[in-house]
TORPA-4810 file (N, C-alpha, C, O; in nm, 3 decimals):
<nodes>
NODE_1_6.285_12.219_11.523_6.268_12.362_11.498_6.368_12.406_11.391_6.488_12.378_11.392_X
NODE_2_6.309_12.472_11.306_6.388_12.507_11.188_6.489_12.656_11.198_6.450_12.759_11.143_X
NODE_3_6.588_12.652_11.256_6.661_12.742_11.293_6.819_12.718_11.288_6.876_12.609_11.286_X
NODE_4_6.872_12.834_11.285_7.021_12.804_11.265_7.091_12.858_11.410_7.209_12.832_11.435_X
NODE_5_7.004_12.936_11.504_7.054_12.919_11.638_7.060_12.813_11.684_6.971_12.734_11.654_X
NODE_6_7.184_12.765_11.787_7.227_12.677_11.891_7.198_12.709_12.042_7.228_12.815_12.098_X
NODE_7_7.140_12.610_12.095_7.084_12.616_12.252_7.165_12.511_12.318_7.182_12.412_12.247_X
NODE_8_7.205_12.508_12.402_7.256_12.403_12.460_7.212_12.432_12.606_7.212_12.551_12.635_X
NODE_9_7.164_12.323_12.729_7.140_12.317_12.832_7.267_12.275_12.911_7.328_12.175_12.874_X
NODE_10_7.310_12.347_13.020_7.419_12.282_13.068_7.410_12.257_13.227_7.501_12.280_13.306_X
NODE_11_7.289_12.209_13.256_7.277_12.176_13.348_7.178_12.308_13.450_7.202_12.426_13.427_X
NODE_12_7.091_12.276_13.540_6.997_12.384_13.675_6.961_12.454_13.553_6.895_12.412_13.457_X
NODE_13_7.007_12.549_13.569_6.976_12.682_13.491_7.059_12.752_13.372_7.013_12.832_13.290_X
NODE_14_7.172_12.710_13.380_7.257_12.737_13.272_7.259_12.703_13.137_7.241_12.585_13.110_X
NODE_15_7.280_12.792_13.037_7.281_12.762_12.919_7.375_12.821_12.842_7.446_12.913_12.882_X
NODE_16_7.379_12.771_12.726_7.510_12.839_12.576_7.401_12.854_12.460_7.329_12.756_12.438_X
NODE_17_7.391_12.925_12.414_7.378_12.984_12.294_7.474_13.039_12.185_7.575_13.101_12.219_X
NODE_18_7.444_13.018_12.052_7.560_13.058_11.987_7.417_13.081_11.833_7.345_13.018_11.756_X
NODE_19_7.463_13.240_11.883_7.323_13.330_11.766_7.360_13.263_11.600_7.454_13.194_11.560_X
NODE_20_7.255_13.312_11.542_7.296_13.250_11.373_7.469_13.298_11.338_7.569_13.230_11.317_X
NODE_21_7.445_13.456_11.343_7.620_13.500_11.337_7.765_13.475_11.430_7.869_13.540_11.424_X
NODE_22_7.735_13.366_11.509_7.865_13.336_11.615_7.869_13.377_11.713_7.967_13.341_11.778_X
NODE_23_7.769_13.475_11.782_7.778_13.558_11.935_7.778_13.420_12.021_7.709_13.322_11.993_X
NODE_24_7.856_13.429_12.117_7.839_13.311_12.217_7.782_13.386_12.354_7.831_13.472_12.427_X
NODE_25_7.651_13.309_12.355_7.615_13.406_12.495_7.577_13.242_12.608_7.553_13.129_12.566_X
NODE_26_7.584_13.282_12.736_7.607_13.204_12.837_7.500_13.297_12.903_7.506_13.418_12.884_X
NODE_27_7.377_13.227_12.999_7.278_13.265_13.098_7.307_13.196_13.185_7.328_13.075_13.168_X
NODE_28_7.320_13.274_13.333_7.341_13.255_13.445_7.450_13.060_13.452_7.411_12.943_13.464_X
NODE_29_7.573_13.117_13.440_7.694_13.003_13.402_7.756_12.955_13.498_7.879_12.969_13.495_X
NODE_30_7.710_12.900_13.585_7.693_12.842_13.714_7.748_12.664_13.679_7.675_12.566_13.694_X
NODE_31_7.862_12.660_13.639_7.877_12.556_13.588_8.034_12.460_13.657_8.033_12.338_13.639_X
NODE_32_8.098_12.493_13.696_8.256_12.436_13.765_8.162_12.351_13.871_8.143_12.232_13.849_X
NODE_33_8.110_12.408_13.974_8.056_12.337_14.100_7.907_12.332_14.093_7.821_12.350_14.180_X
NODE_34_7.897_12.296_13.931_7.723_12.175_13.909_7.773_12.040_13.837_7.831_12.006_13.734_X
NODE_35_7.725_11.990_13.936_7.717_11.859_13.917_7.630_11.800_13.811_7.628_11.680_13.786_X
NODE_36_7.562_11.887_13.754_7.486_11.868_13.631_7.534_11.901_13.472_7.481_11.861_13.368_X
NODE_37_7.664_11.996_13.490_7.725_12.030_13.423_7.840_11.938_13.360_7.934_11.891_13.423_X
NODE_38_7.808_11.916_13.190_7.897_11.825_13.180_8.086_11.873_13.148_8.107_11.986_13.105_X
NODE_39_8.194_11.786_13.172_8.320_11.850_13.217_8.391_11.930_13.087_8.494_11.996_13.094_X
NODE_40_8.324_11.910_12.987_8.370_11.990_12.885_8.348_12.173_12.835_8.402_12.253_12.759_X
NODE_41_8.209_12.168_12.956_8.148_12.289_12.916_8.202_12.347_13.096_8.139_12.445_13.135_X
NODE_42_8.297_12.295_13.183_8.280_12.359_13.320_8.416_12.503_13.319_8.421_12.600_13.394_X
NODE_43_8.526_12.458_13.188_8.622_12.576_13.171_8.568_12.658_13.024_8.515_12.597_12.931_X
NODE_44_8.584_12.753_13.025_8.541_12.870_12.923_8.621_12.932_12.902_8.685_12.991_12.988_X
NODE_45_8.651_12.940_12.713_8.765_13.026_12.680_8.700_13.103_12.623_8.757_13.211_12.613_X
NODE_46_8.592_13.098_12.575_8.506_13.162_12.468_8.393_13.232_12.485_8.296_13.163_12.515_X
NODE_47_8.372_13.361_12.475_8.236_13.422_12.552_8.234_13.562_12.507_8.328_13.640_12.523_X
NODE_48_8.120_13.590_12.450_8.084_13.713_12.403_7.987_13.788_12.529_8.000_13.902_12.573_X
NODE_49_7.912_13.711_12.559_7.801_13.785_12.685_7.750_13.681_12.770_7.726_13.562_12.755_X
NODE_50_7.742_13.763_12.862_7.664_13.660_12.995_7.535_13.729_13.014_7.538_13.852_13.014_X
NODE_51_7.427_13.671_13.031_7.300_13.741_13.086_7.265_13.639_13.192_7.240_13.520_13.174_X
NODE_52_7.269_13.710_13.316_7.243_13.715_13.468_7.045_13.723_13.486_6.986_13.820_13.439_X
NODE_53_6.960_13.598_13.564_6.853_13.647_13.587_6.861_13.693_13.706_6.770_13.775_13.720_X
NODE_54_6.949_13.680_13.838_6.946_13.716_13.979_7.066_13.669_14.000_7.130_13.598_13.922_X
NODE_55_7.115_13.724_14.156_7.223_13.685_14.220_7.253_13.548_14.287_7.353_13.534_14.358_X
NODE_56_7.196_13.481_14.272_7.224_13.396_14.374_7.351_13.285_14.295_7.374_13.280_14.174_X
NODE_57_7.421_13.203_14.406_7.521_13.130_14.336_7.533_13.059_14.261_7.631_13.047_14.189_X
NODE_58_7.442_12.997_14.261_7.397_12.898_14.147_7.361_12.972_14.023_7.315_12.890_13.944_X
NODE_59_7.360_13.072_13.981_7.257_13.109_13.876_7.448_13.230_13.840_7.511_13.201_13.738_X
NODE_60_7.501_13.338_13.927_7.609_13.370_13.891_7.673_13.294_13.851_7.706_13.296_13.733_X
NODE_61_7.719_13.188_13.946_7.792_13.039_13.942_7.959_13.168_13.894_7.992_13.254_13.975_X
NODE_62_8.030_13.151_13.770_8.125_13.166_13.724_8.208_13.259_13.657_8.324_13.255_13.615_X
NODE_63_8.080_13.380_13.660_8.067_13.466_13.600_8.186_13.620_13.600_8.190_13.725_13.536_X
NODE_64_8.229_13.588_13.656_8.350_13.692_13.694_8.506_13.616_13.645_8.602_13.677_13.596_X
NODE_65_8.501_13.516_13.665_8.564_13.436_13.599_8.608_13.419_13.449_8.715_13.422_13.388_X
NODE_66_8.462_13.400_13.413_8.455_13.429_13.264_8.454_13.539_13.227_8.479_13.553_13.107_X
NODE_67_8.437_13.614_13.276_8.427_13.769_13.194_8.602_13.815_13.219_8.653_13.882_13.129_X
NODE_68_8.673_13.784_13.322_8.836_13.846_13.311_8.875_13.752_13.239_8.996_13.768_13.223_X
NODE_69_8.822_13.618_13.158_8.947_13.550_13.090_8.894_13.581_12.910_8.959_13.557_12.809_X
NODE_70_8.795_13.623_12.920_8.719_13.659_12.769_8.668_13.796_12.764_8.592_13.830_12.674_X
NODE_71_8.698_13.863_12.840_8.670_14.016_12.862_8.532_14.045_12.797_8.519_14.156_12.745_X
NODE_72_8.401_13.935_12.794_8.296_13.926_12.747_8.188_14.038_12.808_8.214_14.059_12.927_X
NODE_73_8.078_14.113_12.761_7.967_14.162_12.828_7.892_14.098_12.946_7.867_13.980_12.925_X
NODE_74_7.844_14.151_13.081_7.809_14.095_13.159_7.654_14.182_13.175_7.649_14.303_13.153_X
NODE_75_7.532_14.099_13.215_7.438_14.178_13.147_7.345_14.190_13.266_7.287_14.085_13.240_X
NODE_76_7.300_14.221_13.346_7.163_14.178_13.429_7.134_14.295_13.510_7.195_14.401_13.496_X
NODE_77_7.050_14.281_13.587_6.986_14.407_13.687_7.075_14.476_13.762_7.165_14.424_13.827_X
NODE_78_7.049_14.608_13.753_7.147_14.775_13.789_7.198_14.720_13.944_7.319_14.743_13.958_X
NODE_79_7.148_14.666_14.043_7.246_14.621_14.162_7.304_14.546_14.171_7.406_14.555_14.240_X
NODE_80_7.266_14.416_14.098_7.384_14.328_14.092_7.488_14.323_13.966_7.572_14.233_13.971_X
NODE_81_7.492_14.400_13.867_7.613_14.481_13.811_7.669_14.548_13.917_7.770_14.482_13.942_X
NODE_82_7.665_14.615_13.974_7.715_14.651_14.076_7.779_14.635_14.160_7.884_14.691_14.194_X
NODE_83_7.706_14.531_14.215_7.800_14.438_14.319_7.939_14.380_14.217_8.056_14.401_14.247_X
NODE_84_7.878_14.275_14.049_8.017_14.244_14.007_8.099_14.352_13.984_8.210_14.300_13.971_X
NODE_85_8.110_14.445_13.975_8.176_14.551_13.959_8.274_14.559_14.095_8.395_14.539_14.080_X
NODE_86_8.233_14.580_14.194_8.287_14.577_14.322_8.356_14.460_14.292_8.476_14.452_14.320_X
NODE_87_8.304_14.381_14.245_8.470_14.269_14.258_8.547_14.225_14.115_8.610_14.126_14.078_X
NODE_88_8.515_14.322_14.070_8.614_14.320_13.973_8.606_14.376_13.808_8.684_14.422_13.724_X
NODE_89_8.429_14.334_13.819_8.387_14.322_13.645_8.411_14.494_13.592_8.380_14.586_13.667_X
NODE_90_8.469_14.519_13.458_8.510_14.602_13.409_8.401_14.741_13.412_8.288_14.694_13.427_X
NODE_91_8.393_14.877_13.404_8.278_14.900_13.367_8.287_14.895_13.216_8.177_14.893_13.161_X
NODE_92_8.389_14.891_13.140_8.353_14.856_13.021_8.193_14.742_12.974_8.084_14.754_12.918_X
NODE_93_8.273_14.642_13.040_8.204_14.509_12.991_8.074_14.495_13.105_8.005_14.393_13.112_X
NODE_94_8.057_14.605_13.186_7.931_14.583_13.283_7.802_14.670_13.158_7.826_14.775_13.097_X
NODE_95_7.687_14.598_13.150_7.585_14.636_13.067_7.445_14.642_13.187_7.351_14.563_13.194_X
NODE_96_7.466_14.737_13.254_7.353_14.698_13.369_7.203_14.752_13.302_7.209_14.849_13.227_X
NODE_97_7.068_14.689_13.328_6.940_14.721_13.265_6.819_14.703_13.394_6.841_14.664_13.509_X
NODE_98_6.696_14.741_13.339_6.591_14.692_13.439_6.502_14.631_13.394_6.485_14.608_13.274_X
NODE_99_6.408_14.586_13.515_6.262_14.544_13.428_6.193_14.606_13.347_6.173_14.724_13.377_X
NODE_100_6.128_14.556_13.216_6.048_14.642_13.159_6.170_14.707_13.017_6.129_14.766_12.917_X
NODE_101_6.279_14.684_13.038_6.397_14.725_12.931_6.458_14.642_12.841_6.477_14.520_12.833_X
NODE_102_6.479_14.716_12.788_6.569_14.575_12.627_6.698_14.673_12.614_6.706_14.796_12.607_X
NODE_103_6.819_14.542_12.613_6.909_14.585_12.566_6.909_14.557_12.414_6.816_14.490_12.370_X
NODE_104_7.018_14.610_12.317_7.023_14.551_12.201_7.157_14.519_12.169_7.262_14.571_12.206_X
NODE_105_7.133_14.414_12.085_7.344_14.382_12.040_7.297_14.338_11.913_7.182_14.320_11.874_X
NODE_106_7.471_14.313_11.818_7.449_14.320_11.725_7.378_14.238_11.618_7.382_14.268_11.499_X
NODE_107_7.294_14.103_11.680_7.228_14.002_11.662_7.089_13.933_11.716_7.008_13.846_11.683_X
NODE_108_7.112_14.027_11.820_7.012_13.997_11.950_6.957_14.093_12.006_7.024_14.196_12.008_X
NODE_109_6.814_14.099_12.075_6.805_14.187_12.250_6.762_14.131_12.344_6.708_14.022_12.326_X
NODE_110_6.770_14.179_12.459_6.746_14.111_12.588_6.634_14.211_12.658_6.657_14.331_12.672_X
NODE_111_6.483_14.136_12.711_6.398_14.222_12.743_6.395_14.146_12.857_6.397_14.023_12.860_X
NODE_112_6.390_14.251_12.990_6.446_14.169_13.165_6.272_14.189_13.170_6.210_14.294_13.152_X
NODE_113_6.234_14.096_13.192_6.053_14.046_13.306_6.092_14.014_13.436_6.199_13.970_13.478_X
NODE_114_5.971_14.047_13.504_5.982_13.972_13.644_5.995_13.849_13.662_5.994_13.778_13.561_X
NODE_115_6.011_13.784_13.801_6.036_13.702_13.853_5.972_13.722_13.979_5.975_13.828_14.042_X
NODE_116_5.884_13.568_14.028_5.881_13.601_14.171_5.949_13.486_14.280_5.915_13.374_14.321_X
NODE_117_6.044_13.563_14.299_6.178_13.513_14.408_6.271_13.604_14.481_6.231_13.717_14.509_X
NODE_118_6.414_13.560_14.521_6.424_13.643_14.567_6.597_13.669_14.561_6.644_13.571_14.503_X
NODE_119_6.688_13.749_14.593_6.786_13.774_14.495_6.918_13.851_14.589_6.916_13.958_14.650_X
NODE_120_7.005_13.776_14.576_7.124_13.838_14.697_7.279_13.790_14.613_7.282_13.707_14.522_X
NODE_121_7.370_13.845_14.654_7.473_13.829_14.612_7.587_13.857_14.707_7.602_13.978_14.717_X
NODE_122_7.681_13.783_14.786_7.817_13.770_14.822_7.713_13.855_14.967_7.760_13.957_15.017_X
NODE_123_7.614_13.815_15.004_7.513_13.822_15.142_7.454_13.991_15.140_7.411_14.053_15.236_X
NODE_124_7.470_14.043_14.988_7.383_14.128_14.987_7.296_14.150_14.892_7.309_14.065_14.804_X
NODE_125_7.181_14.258_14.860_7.055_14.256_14.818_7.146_14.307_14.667_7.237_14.387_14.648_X
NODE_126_7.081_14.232_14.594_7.148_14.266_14.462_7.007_14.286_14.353_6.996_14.215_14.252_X
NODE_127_6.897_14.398_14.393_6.847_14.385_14.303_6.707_14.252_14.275_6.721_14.138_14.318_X
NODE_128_6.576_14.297_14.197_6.496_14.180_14.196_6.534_14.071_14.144_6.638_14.086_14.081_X
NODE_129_6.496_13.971_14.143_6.514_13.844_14.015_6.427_13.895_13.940_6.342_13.981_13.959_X
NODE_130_6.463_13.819_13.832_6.421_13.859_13.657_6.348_13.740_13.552_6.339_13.634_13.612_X
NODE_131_6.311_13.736_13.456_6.327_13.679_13.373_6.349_13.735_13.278_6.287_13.839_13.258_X
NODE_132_6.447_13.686_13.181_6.498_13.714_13.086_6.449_13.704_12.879_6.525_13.635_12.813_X
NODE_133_6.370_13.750_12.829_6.344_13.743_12.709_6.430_13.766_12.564_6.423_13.862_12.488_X
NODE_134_6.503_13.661_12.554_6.591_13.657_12.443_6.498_13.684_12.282_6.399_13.615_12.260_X
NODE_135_6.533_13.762_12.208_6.461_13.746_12.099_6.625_13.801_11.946_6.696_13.900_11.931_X
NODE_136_6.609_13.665_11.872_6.748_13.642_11.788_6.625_13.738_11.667_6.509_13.778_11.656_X
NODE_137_6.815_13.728_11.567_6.749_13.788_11.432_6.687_13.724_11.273_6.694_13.764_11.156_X
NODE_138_6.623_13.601_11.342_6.551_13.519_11.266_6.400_13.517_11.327_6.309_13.452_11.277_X
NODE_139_6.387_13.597_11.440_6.284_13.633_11.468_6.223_13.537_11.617_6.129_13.559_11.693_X
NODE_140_6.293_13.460_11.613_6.298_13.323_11.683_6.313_13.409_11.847_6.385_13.507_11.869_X
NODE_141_6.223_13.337_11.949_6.212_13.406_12.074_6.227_13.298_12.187_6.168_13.190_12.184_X
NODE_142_6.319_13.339_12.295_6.307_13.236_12.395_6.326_13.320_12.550_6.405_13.408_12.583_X
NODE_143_6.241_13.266_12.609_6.183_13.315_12.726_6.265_13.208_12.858_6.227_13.094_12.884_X
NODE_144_6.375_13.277_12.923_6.418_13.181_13.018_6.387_13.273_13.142_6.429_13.387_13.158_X
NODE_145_6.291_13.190_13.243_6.194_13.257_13.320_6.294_13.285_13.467_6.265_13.363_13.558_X
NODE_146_6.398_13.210_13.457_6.484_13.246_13.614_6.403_13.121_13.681_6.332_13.024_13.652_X
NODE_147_6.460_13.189_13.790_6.360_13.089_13.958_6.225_13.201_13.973_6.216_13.323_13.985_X
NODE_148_6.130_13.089_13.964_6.029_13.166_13.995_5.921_13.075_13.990_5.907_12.970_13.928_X
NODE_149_5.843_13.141_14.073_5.629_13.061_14.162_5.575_13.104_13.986_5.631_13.145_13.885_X
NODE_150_5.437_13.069_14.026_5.351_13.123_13.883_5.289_13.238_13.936_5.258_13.237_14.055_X
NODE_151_5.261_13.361_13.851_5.185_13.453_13.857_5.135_13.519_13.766_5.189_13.495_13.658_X
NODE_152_5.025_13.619_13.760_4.927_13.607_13.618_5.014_13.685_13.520_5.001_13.648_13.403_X
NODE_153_5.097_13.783_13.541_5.166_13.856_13.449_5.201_13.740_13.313_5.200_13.760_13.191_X
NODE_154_5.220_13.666_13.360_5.260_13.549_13.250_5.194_13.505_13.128_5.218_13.430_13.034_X
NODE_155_5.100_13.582_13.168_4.982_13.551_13.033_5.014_13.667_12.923_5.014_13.650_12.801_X
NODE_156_5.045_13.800_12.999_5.084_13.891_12.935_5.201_13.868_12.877_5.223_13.893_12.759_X
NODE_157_5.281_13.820_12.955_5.438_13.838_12.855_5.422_13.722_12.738_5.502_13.717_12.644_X
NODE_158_5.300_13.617_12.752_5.302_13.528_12.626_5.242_13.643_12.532_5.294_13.659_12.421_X
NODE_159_5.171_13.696_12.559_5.069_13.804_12.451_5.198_13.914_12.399_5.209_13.936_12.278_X
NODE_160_5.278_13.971_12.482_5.372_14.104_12.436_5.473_14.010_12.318_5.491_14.045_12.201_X
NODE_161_5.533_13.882_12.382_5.713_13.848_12.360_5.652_13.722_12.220_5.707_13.696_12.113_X
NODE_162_5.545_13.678_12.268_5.492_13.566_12.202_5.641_13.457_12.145_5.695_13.446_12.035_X
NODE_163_5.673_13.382_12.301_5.811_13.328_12.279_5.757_13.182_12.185_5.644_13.145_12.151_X
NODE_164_5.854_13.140_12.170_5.840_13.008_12.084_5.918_12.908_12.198_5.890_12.788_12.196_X
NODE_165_6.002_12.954_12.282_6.088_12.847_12.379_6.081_12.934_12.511_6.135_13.043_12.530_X
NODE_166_6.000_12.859_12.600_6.013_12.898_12.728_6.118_12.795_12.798_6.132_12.687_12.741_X
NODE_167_6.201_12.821_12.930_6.293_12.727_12.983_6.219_12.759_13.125_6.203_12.876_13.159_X
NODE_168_6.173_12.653_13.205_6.089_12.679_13.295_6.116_12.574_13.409_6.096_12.452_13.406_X
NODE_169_6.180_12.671_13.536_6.200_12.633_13.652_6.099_12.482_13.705_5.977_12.496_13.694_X
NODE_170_6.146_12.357_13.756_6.046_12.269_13.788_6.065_12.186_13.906_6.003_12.086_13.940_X
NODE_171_6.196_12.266_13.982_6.249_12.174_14.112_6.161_12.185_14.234_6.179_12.105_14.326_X
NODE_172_6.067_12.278_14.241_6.022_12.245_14.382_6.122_12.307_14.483_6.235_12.346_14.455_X
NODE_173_6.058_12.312_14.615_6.157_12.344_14.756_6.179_12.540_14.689_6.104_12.632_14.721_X
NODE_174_6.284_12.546_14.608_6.339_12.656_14.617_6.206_12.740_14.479_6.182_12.860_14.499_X
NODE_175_6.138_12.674_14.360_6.110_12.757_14.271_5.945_12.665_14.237_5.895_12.570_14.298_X
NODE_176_5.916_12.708_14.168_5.782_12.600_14.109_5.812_12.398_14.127_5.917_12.334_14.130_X
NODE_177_5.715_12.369_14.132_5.733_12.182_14.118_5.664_12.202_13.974_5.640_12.303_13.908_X
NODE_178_5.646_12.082_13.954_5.630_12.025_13.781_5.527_12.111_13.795_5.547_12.225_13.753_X
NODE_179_5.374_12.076_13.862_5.283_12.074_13.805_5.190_12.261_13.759_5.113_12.309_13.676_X
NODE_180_5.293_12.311_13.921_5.290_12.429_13.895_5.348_12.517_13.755_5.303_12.603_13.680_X
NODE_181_5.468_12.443_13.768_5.563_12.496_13.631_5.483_12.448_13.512_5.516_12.517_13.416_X
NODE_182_5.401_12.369_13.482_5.326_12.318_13.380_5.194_12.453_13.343_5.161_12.501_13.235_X
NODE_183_5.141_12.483_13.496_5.035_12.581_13.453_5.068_12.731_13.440_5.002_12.835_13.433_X
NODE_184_5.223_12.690_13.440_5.256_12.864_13.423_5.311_12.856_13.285_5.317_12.956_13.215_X
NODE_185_5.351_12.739_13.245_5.383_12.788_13.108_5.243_12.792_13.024_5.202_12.878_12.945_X
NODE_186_5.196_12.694_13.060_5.061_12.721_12.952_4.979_12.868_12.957_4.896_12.903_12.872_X
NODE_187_5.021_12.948_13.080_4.984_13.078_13.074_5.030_13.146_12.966_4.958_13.222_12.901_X
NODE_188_5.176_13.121_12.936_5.262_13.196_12.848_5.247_13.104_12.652_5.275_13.150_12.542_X
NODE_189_5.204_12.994_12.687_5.179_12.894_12.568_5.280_12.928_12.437_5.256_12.978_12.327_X
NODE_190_5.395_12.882_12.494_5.503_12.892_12.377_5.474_12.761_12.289_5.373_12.695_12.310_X
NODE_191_5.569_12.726_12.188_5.520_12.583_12.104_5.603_12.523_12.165_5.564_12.406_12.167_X
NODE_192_5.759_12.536_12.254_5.844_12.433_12.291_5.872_12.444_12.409_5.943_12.545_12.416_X
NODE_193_5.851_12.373_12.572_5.896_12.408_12.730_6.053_12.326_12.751_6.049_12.203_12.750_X
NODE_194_6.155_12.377_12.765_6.261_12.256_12.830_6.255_12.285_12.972_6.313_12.384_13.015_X
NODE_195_6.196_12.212_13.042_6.211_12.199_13.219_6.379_12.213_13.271_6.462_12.123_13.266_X
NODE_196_6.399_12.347_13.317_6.527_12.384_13.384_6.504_12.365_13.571_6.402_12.350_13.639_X
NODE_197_6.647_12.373_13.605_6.665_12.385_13.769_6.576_12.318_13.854_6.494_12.365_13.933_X
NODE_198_6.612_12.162_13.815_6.589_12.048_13.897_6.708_11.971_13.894_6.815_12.009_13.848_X
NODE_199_6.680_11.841_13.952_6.783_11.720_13.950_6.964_11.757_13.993_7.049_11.668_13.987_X
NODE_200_6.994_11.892_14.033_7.073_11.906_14.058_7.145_11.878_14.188_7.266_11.855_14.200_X
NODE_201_7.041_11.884_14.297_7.074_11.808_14.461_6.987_11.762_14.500_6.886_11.775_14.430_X
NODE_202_6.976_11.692_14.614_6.846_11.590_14.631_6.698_11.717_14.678_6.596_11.648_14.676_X
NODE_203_6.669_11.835_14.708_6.590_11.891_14.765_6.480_11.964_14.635_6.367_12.012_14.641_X
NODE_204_6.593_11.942_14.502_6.493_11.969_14.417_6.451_11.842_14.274_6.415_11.855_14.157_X
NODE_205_6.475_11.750_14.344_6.496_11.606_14.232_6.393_11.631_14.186_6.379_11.522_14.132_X
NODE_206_6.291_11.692_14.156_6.165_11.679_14.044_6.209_11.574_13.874_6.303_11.573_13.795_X
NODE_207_6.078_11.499_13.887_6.078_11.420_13.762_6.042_11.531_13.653_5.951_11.610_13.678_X
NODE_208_6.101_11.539_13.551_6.098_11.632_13.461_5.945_11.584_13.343_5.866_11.658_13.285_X
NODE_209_5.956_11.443_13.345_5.864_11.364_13.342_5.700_11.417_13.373_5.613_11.447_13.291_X
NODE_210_5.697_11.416_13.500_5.579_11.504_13.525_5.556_11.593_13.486_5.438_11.617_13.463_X
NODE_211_5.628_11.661_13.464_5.601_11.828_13.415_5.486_11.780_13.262_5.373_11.812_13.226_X
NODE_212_5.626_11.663_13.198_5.600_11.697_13.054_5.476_11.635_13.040_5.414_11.674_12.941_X
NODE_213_5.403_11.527_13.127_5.288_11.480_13.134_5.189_11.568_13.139_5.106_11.557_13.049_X
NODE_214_5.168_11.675_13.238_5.108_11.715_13.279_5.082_11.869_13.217_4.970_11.920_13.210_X
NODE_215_5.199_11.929_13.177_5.190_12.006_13.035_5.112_11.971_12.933_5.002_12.023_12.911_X
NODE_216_5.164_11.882_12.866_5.118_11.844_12.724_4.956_11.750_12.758_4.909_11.708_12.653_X
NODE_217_4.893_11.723_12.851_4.776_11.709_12.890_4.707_11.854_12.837_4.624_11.865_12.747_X
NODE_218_4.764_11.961_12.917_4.607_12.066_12.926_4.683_12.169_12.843_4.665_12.291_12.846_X
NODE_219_4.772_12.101_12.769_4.787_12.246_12.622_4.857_12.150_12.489_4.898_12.034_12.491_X
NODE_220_4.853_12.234_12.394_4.944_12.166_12.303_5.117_12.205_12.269_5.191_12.176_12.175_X
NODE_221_5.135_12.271_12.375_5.270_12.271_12.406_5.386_12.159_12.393_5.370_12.071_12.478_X
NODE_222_5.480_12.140_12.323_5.568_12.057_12.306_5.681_12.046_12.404_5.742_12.149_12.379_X
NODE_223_5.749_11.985_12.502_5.822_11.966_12.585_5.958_11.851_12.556_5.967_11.729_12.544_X
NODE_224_6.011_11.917_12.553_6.164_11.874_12.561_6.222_11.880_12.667_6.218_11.987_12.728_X
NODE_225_6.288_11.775_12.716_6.358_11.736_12.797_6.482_11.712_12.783_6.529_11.605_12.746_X
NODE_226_6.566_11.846_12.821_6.693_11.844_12.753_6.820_11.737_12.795_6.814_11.688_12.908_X
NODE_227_6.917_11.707_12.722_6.979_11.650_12.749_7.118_11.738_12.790_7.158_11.808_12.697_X
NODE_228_7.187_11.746_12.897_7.299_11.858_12.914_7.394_11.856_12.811_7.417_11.741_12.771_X
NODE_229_7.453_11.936_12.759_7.535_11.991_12.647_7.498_11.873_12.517_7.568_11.780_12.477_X
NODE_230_7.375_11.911_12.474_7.350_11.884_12.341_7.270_11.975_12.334_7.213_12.033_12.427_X
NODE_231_7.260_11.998_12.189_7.215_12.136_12.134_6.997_12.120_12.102_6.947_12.114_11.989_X
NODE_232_6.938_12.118_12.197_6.806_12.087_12.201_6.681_12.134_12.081_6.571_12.084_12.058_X
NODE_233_6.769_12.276_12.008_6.711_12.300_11.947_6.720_12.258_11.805_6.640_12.308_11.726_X
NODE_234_6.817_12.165_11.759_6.811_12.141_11.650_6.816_11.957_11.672_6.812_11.883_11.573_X
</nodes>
């Protein structure tokens, strides 16, 4: 892909981005206690924004953390800003939004979609899960869907966002298995899928493999299979 944005996968669900102009943004940075996470990317000095799809620990993972040592933007749905707030996060640096909304920054915006799952934080209701629609200023769009089943809205958000990179849940037990995650992206039919939030404990070991078989069978969707902290998109 011909772009001067950086993607990096860092394991479940987490990722780094670093926009054409230097913004370093981190999605759901769940990274010290993943075992998928490699040890270079598990301390963070560096961080412009975090975008949050739901509460849960794995997907917060670190996030309060990082935001008091880089005093970075923290971005996701109006209750679970909230809750980080209650423990600590600035309201400066709290950017709370909803479904159906775009934030904007000075390189980027963030448009929050549904999700169908379900969403708690420190054992309370923090708000729906999300998916998150990144769109940079090269025009370049990437769709990281959260934890989430398939449902038809998905056809629509390929028609509104028309992403070029979907990142699409494929563990099974807790979110979609391959084959499901295969017919939900082809709902959305971006040109590139990287299969996120598997292989991280034994209950969601999905072969990533399958997915990409079974994708690139019934669309012409391209699938990458990321490698953790290398940069997938270039």
């Amino acid at each position: 892909m011909d772009t001067n944005l950086k993607g990096y996968w860092l394991g479940h669900s987490a990722f780094k981005f670093i926009s054409q102009s230097g913004s370093i943004i981190y999605v759901d940075p769940f990274l010290k206690d993943n075992p998928s996470t490699p040890e270079e990317y598990k301390e963070i000095t560096e961080a412009d924004f975090i975008l949050l799809t739901h509460g849960h620990e794995d997907h917060v993972g670190d996030t309060l953390e990082i935001a008091k040592n880089t005093g970075c933007k923290v971005v996701g749905i109006v209750e679970l800003i909230g809750l980080l707030q209650k423990k600590g996060l600035s309201e400066e640096q709290a950017v709370p939004f909803n479904k159906g909304g775009t934030v904007r920054f000075d390189d980027f915006s963030v448009t929050m979609v549904s999700a169908n799952h379900s969403s708690s934080f420190d054992g309370e209701y923090a708000g729906d899960p999300a998916g998150l629609v990144l769109s940079f200023e090269d025009d370049l769009c990437i769709y990281h869907m959260g934890d989430t089943n398939i449902f038809s809205d998905l056809a629509l958000y390929g028609e509104l966002y028309e992403p070029h990179v979907v990142l699409a849940p494929i563990g099974d037990h807790f979110t979609m298995g391959p084959q499901e995650a295969a017919y939900a992206v082809e709902m959305v039919n971006p040109t590139i899928a990287v299969p996120i939030h598997y292989g991280t404990w034994p209950p969601i070991d999905s072969d990533p493999n399958e997915f990409k078989e079974i994708l690139e069978d019934i669309s012409e969707v391209e699938v990458i299979v990321a490698t953790a902290g290398k940069d997938f998109l270039n």
